[in-house]
Biopython code that builds the backbone (N, CA, C, O; Angstrom):
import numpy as np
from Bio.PDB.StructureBuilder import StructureBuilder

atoms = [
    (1, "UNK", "N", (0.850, -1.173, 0.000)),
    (1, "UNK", "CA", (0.000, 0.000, 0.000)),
    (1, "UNK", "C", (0.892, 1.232, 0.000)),
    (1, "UNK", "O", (1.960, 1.284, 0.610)),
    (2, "UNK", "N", (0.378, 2.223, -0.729)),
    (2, "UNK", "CA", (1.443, 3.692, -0.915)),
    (2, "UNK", "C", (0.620, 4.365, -0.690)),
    (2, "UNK", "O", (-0.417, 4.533, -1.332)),
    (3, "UNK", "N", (1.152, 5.125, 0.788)),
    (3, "UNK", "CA", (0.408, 6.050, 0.697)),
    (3, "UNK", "C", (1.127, 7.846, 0.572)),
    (3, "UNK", "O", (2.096, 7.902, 1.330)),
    (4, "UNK", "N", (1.029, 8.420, 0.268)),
    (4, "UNK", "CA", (1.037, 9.699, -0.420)),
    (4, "UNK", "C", (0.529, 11.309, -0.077)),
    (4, "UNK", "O", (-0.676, 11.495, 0.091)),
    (5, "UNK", "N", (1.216, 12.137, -0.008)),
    (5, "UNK", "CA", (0.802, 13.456, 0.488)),
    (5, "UNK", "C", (0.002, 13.933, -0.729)),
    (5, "UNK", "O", (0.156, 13.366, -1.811)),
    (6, "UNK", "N", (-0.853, 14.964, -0.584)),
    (6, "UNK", "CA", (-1.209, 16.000, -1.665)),
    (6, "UNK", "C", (-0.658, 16.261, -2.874)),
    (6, "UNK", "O", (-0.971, 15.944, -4.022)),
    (7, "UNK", "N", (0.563, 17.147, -2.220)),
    (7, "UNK", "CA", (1.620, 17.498, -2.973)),
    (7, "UNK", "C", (2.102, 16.536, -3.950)),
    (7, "UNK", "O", (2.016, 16.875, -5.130)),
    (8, "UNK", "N", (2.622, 15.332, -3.658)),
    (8, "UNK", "CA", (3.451, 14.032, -4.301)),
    (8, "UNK", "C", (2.505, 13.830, -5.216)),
    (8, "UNK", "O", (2.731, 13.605, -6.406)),
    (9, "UNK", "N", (1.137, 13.920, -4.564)),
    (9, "UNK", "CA", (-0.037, 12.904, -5.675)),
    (9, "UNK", "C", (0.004, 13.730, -7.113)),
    (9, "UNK", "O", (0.118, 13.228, -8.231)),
    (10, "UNK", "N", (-0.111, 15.021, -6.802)),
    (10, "UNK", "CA", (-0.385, 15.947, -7.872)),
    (10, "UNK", "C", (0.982, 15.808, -9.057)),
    (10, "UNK", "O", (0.722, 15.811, -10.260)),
    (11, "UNK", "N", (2.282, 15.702, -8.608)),
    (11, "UNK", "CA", (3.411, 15.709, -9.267)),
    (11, "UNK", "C", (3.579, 14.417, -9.837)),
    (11, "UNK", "O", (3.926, 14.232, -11.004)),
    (12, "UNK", "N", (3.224, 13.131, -8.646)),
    (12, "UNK", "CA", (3.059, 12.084, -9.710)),
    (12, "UNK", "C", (2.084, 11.514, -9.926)),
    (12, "UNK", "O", (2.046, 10.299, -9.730)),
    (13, "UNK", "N", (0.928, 12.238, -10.422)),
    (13, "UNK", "CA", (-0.448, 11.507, -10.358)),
    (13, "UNK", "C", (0.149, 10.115, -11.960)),
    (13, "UNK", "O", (0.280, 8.899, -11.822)),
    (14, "UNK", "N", (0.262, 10.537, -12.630)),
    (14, "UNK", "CA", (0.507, 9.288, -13.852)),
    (14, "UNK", "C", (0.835, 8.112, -13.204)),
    (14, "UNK", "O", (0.348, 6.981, -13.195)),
    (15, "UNK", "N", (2.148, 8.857, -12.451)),
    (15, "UNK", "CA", (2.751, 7.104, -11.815)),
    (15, "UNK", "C", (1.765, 6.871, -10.941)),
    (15, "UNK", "O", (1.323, 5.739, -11.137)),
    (16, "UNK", "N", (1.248, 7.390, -10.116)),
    (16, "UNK", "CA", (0.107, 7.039, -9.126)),
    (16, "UNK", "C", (-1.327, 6.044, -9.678)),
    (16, "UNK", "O", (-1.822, 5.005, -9.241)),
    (17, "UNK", "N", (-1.698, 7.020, -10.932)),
    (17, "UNK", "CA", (-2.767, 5.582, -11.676)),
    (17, "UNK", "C", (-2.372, 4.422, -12.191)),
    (17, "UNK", "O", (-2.770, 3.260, -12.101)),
    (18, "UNK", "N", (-1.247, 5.134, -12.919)),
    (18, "UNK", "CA", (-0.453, 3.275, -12.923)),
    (18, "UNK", "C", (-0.632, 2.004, -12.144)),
    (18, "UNK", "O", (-0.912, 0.876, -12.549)),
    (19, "UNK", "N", (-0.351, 2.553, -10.657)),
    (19, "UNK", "CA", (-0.098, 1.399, -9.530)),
    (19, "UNK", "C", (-1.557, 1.207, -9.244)),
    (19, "UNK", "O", (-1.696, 0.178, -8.584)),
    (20, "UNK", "N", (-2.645, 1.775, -9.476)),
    (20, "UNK", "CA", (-3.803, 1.360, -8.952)),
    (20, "UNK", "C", (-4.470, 0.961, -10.314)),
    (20, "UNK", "O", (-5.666, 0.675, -10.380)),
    (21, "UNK", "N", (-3.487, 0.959, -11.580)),
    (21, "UNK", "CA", (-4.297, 0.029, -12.098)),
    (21, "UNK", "C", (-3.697, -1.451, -12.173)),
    (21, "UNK", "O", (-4.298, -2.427, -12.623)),
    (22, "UNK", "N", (-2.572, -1.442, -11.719)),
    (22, "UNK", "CA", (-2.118, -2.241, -11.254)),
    (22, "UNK", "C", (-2.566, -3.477, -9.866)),
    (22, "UNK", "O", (-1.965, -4.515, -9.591)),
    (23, "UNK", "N", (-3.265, -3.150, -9.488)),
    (23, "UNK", "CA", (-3.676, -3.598, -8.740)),
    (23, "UNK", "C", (-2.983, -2.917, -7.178)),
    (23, "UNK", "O", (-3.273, -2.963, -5.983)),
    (24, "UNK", "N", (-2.564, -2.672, -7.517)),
    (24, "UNK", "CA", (-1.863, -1.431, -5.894)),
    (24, "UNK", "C", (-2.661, -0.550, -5.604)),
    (24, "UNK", "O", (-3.046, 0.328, -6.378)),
    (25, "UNK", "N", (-3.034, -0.710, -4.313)),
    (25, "UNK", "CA", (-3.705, 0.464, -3.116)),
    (25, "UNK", "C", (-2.902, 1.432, -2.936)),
    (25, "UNK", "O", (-1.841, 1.410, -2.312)),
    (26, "UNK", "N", (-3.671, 2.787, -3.784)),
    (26, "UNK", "CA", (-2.840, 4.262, -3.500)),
    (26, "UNK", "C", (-3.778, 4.869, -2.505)),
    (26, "UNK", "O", (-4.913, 5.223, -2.825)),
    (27, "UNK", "N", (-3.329, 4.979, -1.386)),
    (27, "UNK", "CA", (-3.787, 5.860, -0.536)),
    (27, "UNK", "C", (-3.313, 7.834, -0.572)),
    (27, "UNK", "O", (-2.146, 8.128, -0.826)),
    (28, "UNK", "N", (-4.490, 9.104, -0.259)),
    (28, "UNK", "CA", (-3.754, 10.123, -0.679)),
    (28, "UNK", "C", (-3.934, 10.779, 0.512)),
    (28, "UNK", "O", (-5.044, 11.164, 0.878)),
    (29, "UNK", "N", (-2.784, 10.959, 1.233)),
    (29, "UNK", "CA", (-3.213, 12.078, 2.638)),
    (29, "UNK", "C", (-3.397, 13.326, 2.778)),
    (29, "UNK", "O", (-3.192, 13.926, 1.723)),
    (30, "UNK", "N", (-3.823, 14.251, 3.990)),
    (30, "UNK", "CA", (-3.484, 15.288, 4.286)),
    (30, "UNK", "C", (-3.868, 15.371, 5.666)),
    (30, "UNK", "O", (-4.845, 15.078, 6.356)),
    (31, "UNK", "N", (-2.023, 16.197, 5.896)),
    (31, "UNK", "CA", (-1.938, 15.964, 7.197)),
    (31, "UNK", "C", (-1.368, 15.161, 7.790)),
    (31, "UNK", "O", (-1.065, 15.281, 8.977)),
    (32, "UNK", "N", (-0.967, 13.627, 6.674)),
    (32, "UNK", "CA", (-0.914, 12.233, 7.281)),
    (32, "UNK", "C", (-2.256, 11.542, 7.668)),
    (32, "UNK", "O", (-2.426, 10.372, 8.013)),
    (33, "UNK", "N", (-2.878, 12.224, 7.574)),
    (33, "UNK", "CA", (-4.299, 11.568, 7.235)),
    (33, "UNK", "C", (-4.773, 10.856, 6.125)),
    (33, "UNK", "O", (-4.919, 11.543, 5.114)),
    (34, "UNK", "N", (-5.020, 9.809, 6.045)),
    (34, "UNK", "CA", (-5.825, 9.347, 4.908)),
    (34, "UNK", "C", (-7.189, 9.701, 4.403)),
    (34, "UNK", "O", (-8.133, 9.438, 5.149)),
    (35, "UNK", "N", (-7.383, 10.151, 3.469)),
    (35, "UNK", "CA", (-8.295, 11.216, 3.040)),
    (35, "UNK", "C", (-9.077, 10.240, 1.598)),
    (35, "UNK", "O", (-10.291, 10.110, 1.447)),
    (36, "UNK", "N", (-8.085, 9.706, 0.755)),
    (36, "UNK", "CA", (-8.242, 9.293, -0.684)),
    (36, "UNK", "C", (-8.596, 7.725, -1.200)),
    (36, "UNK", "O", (-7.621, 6.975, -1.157)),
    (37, "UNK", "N", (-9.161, 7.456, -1.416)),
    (37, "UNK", "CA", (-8.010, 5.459, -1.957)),
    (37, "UNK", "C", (-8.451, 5.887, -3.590)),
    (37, "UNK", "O", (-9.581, 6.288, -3.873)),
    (38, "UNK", "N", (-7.202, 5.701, -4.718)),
    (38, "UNK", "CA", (-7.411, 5.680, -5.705)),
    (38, "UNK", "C", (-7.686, 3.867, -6.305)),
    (38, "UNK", "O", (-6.976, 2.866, -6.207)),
    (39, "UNK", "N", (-8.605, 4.027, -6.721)),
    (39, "UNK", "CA", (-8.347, 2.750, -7.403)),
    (39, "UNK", "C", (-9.353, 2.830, -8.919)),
    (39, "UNK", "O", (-10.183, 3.677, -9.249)),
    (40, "UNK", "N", (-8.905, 1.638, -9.605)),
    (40, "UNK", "CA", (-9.309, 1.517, -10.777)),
    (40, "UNK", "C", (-10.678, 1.408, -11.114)),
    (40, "UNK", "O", (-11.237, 0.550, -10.431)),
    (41, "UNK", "N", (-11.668, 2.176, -12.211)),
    (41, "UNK", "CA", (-13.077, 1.947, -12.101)),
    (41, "UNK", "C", (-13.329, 0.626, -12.737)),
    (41, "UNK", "O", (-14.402, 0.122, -12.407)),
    (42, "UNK", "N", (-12.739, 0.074, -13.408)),
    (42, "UNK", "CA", (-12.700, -1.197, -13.445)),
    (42, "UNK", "C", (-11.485, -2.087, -14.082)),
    (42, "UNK", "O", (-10.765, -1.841, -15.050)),
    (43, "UNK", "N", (-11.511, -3.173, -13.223)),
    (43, "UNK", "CA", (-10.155, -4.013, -13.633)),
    (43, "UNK", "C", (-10.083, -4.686, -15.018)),
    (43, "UNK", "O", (-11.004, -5.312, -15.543)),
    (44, "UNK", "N", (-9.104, -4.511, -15.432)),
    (44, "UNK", "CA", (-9.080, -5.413, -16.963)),
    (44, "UNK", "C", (-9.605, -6.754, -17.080)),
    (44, "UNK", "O", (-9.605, -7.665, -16.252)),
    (45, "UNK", "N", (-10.020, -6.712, -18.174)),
    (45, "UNK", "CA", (-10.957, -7.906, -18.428)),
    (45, "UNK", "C", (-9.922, -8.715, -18.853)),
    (45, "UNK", "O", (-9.140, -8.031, -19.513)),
    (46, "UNK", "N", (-9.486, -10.129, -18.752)),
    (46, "UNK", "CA", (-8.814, -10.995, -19.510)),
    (46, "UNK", "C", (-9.254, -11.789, -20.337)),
    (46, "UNK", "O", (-10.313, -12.256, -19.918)),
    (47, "UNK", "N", (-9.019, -12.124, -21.165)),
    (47, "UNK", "CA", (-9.748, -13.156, -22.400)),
    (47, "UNK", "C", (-9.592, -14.626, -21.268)),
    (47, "UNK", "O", (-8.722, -14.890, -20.437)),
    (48, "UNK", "N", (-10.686, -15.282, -21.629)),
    (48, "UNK", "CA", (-10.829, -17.045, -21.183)),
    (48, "UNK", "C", (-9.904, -17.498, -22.061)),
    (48, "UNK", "O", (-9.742, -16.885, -23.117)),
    (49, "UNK", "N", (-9.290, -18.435, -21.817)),
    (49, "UNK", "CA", (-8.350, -19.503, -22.479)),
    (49, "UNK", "C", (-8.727, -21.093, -21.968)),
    (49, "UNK", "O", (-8.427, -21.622, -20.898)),
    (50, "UNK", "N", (-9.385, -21.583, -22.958)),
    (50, "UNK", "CA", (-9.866, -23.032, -22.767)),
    (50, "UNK", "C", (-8.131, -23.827, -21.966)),
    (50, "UNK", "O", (-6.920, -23.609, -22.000)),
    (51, "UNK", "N", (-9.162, -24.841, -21.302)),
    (51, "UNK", "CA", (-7.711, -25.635, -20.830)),
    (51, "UNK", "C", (-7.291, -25.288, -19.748)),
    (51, "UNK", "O", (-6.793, -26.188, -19.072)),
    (52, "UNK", "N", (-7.321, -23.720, -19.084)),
    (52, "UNK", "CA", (-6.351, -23.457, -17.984)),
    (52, "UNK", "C", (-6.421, -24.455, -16.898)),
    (52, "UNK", "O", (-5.320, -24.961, -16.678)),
    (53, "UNK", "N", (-7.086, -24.759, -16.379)),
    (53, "UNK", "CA", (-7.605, -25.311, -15.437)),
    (53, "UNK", "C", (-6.929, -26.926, -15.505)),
    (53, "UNK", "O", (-6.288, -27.388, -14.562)),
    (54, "UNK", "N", (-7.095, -27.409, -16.321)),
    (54, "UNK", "CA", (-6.856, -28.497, -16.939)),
    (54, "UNK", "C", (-5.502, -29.549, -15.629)),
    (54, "UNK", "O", (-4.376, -29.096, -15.419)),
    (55, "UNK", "N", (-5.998, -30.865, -14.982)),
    (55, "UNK", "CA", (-5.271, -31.035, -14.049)),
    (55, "UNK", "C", (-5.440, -30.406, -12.862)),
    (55, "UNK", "O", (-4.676, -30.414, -11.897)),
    (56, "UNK", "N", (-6.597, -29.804, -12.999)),
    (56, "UNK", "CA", (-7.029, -28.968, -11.495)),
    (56, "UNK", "C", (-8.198, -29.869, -10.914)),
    (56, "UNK", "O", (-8.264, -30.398, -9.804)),
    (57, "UNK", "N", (-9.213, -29.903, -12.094)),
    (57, "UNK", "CA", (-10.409, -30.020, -11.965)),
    (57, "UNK", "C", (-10.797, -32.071, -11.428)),
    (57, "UNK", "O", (-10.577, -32.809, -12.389)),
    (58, "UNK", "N", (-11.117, -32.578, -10.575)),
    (58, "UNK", "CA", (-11.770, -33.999, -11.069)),
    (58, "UNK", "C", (-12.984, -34.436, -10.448)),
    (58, "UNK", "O", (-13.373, -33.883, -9.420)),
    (59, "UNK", "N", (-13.697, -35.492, -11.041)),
    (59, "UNK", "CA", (-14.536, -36.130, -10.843)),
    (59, "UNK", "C", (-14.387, -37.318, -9.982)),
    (59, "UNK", "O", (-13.362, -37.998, -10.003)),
    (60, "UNK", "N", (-15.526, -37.607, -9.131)),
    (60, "UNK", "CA", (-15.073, -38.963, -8.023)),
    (60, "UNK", "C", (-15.369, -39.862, -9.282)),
    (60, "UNK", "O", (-15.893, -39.516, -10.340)),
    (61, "UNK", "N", (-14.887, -41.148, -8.892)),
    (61, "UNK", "CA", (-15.485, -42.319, -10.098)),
    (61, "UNK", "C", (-16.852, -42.875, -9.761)),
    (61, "UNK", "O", (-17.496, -43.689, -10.423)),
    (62, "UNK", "N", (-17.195, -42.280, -8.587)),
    (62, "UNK", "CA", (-18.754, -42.686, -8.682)),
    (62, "UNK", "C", (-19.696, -41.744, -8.602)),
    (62, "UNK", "O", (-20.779, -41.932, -8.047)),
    (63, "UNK", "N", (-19.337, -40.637, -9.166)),
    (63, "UNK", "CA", (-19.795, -39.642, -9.347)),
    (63, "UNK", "C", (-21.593, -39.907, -9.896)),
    (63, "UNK", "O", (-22.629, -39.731, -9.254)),
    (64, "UNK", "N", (-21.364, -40.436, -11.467)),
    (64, "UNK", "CA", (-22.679, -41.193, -11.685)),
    (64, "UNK", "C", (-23.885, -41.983, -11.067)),
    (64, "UNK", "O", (-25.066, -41.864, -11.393)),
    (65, "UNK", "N", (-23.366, -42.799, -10.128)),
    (65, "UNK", "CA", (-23.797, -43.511, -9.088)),
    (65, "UNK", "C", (-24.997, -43.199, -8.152)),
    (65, "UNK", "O", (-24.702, -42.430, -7.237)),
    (66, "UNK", "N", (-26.130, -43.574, -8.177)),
    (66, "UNK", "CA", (-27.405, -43.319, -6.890)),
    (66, "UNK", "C", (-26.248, -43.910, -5.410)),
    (66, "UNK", "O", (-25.631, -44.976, -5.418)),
    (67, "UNK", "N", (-26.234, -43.223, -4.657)),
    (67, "UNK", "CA", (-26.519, -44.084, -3.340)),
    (67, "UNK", "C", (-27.084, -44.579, -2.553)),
    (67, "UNK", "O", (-28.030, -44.042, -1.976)),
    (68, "UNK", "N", (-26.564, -46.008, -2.259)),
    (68, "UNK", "CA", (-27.660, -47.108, -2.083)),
    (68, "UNK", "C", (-28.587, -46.895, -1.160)),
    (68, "UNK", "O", (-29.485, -47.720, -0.991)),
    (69, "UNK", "N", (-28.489, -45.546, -0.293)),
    (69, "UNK", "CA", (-29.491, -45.231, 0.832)),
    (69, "UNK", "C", (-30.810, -44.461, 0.016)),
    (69, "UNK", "O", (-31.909, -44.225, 0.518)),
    (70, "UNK", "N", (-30.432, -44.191, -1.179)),
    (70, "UNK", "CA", (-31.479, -43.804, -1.884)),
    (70, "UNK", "C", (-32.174, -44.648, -2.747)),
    (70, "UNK", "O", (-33.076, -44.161, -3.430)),
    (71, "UNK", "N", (-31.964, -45.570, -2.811)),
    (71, "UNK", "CA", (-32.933, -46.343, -3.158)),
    (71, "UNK", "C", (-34.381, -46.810, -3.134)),
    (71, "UNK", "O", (-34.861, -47.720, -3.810)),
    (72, "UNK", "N", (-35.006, -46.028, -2.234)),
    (72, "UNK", "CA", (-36.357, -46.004, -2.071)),
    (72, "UNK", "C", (-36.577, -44.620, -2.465)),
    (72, "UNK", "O", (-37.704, -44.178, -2.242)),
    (73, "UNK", "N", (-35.692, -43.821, -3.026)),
    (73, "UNK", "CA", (-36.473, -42.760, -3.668)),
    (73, "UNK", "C", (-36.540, -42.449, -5.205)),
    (73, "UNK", "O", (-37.073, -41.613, -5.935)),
    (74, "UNK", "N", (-35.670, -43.627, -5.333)),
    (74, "UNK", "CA", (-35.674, -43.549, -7.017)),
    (74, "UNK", "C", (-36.659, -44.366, -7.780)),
    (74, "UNK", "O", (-36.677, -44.322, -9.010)),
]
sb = StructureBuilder()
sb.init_structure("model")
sb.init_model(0)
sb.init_chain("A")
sb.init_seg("    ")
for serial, (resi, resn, name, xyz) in enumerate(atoms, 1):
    if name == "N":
        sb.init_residue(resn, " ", resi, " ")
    sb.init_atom(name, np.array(xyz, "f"), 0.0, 1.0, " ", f" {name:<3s}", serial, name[0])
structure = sb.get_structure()
C-alpha cells in the first residue's frame, strides 16, 4: 500500500494511476491523514483460455452412481 501526500499525488499523479491500475492500493493524505483510496473503475478484463484449469479439476469415479441409501427414492 502507498500512501502519499497531496503534494506528491499531484506531481506524480501518472505514476500514481499506474499502480492502482495495477492492482496497488494508492492511498492520498493530508496531514498524514488518509483522506483518498485511488483505485481503478474497473479491472481489466482478460480473455478465457480453454484448458487453464486443466489437471485442477476432477470427478469422483462414482460420481454417476445413486446411493444405495437412496434407493427407495428412485
Amino acid at each position: 500500500m502507498a500512501q502519499v501526500n497531496i503534494a506528491e499525488a499531484k506531481t506524480h499523479l501518472s505514476r500514481l494511476v499506474q499502480q492502482a491500475m495495477n492492482g496497488e492500493e494508492v492511498i492520498i493524505a493530508r496531514d498524514n491523514k488518509a483522506v483518498v483510496k485511488l483505485v481503478p473503475v474497473d479491472l481489466p478484463k482478460r480473455n478465457r483460455e480453454p484448458g487453464t484449469a486443466r489437471g485442477r479439476v476432477w470427478t469422483a469415479p462414482d460420481f454417476d452412481q445413486t446411493p444405495s441409501d437412496f434407493d427407495d427414492y428412485v
